[in-house]
N, C-alpha and C positions, 0 to 999 in steps of 0.2 A: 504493500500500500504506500502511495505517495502523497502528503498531505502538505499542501503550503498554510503557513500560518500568521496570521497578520494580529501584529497587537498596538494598540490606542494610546494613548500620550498616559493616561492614569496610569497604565500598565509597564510605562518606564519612565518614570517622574523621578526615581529616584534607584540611589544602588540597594535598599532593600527591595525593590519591586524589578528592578535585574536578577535579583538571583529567584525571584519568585518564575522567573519569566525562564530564567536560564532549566529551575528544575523540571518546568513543563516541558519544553522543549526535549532535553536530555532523557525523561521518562518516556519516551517512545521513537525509536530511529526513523519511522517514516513521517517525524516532523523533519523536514527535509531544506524547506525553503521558506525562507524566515523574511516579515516586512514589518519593518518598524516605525513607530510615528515617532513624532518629537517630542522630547521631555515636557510633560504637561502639568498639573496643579499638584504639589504633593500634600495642599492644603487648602481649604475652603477661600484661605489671604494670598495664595502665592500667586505667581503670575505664569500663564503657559510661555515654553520658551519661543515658539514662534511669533507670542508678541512682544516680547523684548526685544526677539532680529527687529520687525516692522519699526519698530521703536527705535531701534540704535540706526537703521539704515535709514531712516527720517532726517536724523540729526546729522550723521554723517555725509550726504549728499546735499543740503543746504548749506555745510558748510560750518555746523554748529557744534558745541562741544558734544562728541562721542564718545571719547575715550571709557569714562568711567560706567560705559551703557556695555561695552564690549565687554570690559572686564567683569561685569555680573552676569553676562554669558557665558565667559570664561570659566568662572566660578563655579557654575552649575554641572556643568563637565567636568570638569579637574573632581569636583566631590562625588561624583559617579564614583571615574578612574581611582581615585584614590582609595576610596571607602573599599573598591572591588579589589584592589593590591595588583592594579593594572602597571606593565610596565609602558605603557600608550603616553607618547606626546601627542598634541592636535596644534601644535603652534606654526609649525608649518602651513596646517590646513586655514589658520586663526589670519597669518600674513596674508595669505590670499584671499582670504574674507573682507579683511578689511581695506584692501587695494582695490575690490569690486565695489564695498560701501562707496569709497570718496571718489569712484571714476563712475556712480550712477550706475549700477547694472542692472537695478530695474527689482523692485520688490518683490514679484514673484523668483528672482536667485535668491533674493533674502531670507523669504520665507523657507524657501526648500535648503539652506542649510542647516536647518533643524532636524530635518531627519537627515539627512548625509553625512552630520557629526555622528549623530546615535545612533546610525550603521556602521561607522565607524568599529565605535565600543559593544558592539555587542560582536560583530566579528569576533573581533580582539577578544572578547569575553568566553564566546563559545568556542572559538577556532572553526569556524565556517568562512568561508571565502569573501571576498565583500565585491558587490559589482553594483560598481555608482547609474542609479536608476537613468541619468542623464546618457548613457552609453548604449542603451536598450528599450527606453520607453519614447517615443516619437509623437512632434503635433507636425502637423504640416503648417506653409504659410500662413494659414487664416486664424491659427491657435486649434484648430479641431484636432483631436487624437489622430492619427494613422494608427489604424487599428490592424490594418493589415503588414503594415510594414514592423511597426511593436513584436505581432505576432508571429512574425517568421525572423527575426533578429534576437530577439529574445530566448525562442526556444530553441535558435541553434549555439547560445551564447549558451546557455544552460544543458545543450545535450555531454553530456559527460562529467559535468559538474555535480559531484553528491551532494555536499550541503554549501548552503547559500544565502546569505543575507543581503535584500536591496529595497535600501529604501523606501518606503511608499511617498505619493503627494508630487511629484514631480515628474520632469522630463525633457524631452530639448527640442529644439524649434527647428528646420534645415539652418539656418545661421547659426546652431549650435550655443544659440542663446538657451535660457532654462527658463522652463513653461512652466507652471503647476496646475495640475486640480483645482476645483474648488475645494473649501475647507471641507475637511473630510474625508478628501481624497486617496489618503492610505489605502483604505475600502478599496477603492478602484482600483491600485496596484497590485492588493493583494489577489483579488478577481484575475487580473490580468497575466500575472503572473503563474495562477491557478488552470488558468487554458492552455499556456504556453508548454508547461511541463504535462497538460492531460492529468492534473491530477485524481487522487479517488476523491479528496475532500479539502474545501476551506475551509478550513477554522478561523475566525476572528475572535480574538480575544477584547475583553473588554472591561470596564468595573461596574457588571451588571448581568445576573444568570440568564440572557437570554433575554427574548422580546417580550415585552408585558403588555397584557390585555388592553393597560390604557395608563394613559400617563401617571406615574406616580404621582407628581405635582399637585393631581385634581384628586385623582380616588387613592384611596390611604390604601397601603399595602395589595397592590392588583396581583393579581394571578400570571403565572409564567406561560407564551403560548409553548408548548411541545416542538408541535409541528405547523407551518404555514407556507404556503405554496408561493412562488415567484409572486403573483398575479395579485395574492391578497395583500402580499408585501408592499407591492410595488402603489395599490391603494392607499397604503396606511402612510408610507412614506411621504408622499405624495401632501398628504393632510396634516403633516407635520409631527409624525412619530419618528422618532431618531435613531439611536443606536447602529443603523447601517444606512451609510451614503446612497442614496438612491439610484443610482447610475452605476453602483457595484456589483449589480444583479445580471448584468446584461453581457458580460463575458461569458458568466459561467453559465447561464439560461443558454446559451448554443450550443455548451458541451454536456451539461444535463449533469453538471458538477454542485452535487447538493453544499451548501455553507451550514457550519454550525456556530453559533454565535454562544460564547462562554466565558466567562466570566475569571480571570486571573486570580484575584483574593478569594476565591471559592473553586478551584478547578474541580474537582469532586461532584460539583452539579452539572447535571447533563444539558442545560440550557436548553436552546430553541434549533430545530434543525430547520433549512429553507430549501424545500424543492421544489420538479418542477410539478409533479403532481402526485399523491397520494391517495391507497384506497383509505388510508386510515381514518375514521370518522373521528370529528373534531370533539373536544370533550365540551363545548357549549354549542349552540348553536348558531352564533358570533363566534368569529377567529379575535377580532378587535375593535377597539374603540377609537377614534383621532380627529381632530380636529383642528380649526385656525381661526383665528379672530380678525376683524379687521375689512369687513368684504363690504359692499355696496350694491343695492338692487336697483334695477333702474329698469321700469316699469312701463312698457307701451299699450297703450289701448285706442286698437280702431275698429270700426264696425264694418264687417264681412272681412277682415285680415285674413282670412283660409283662404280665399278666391284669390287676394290677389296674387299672380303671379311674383315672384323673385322678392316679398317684401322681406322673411329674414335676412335673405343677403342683401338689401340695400342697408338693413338693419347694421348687420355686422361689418359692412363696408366701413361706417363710422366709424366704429371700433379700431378698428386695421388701420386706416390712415392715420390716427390721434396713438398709434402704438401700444394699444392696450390689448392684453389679453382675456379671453373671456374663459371664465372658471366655468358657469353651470348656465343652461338656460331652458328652465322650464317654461312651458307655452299652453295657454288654451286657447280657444276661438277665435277670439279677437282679443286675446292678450298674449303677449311675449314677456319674459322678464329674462335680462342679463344682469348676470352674478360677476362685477369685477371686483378686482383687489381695490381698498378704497381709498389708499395712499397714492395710488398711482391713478385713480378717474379724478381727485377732486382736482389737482391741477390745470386737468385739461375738459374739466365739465361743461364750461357755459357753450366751448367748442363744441363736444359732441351733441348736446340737448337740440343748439342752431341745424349741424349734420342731417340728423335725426328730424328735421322739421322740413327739412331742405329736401330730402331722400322721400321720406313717407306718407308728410305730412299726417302724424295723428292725432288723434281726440283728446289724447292729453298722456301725459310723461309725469310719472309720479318716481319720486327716485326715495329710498329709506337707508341709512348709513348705519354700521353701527351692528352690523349683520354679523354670525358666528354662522361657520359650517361646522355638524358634524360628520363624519363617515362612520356607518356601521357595516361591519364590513366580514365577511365568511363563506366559505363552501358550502356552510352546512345551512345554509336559510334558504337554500334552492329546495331541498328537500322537506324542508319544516313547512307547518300553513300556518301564517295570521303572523308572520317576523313584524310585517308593517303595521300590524294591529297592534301589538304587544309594545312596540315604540311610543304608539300615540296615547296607549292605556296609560302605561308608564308618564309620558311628558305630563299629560292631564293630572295624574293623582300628583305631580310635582310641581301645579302648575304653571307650567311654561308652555308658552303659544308657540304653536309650528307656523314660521315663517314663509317658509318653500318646502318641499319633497319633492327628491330626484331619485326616480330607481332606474339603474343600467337594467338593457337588456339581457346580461351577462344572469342577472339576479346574485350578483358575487357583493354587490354594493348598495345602501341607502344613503342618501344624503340628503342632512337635516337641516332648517335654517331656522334658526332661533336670536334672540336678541343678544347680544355681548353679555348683557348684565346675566342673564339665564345660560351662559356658557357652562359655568363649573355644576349648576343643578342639574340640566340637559345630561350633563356626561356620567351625572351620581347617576340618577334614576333612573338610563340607560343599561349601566352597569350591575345595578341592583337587580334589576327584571331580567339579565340574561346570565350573568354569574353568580350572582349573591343566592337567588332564591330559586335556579338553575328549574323553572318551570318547566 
């Protein structure tokens, strides 16, 4: 078995969570190829180390005092290496750092050596090879990945290579400048890295057993999911559940390479496995819960709107030139309503409302801000009867007013609109009626 394994900034913040990281590793040989994030909070007050780079390379690039920003970079590495009884300098690596800071190389280099140091040391730590992500992971001109080029450079860089450490979050541009990911992005390496060698399994480590029903934040102590498909994942993410980058699903979705997401200070728990599909029946009949605050409804109504020809797309035409993207749009008869983000319509509103009057001319445009989606979201509600019943039973005895209802055709998804203030109640009393009291 071949297993690449990726672990998260909490999971090497510090040299006691290296040798936490080093015994996982060591306790089975087909952890093989290793992707590491950059040293992140070893406390509730500390700062992750990729915002001290952005930080010191701010200073350094206008010209302003750096030094002593470098040197608490410096710090956090040297007490790695020291604490680990490493015999590793990084000062060589440290002059070159700071020659790119004051010659302006561009914050995405800055960000990405945070992890390039601490693949460094973990190398050095395990005795696994080190290969600088910049030498094997590719964007083309425009910033987009090359995913085909990553993938055949990659996995002939690695054919014969047994163990391996490379950096996740970054890579290089054809001008051999350095690209990154968005924040997160480790995920995405370690995916990618995971097709490359055909592994049997990713493992992403994390400081957290696994994907949870529904944000801890809101509902106190949620339930662990087991098991969750690409598809429900890729929903929940989407609505803002965390713990895996959302675009680190889509390597291993090709090769049918399931992820297991596990938790570093508890490796003993079997976490959340992610594939592409299972007979296993879900132990609720919601896989999760997730949600976002912050949306906008904007509301058309004209009389006989079904007949007429092309009116959603002159609708969404607005949309598209004012550069807004549209989340949800439920529609009846003569009414349409688009769900945008609401930080991004109110700028450009009184534009689109004029668009919108210009294109369709309707009866009137009612807009309400201030809107929360939920997603309720599972394999197992296709099979169940009354899922959308039991939501509105639920919101009512909580009461909170159902603003919109969207269900995919898929029947994988509900999505709920409720007011901001009724966000955290929506998600209790949701939670309650498909976990709590597991009707």
């Amino acid at each position: 078995m071949v297993k690449v394994v990726k672990f998260g900034g909490s999971s090497l913040a510090s040299a006691a969570q290296f040798k936490k990281v080093a015994d996982i590793i060591h306790a089975e040989d087909s952890r093989r190829y290793i992707v590491p994030s950059a040293p992140g909070k070893r406390d509730a007050s500390d700062t992750k180390v990729t915002d001290m780079l952005y930080e010191c390379y701010g200073a350094a690039a206008k010209g302003k005092a750096y030094k002593h920003l470098l040197q608490d970079i410096k710090d956090r590495y040297y007490e790695i290496i020291n604490t680990l009884g490493l015999e590793l300098s990084l000062e060589k690596e440290f002059d070159v750092i700071e020659a790119c800071f004051i010659g302006k190389a561009g914050r995405d280099y800055a960000a990405s050596r945070g992890e390039y140091l601490n693949g460094i040391i973990l190398a050095n730590y395990l005795g696994y090879e080190f290969i600088d992500a910049a030498e094997v992971i590719f964007f083309d001109d425009n910033g987009r990945f090359d995913s085909k080029k990553t993938n055949y450079v990659l996995a002939d860089r690695l054919n014969g290579v047994e163990k391996a450490v490379i950096p996740g979050f970054y890579g290089s541009m054809p001008n051999d400048t350095i690209k990154t990911f968005s924040r997160g992005g480790s995920d995405v390496t370690g995916s990618i890295v995971a097709r490359a060698v055909k592994a049997d399994l990713y493992e992403n480590w994390t400081d957290v057993s696994g994907f949870l029903v529904a944000d801890p934040r809101i509902i106190t102590d949620p339930k662990v999911i087991t098991t969750i498909t690409y598809k429900e994942l890729r929903e929940l993410s989407y609505m803002g559940a965390g713990v895996l980058h959302e675009d680190a699903i889509f390597p291993v979705r090709k090769e049918g390479i399931p992820i297991n997401i596990k938790n570093t200070n508890q490796p003993e728990d079997p976490g959340t496995m992610i594939v592409e599909s299972t007979s296993k029946k879900p132990e609720y009949t919601i896989t999760g819960i997730a949600g976002k605050r912050g949306f906008t409804a904007v509301s058309i109504e004209k009389d006989m709107m079904n007949s007429e020809l092309g009116f959603c797309r002159k609708v969404l035409e607005v949309f598209e030139k004012n550069g807004i993207s549209i989340e949800h749009m439920p529609s009846g008869i003569d009414t349409m309503t688009v769900m945008v983000h609401q930080e991004e319509f109110e700028d450009k509103e009184q534009e689109i409302l004029a668009g919108i009057h210009r294109n369709v001319s309707p009866d009137s445009i009612d807009i309400e801000s201030d809107i929360a989606l939920i997603a309720v979201v599972g394999r197992g509600m296709k099979s169940n009867r009354g899922t959308a019943g039991r939501i509105f039973s639920a919101l009512a005895h909580a009461h909170v007013n159902v603003k919109m209802i969207d269900q995919g055709s898929s029947e994988l998804n509900i999505i709920v609109g409720v007011s901001t203030d009724d966000f955290d109640k929506a998600m209790n009393a949701i939670y309650d009626i498909f976990v709590k009291t597991q009707l």
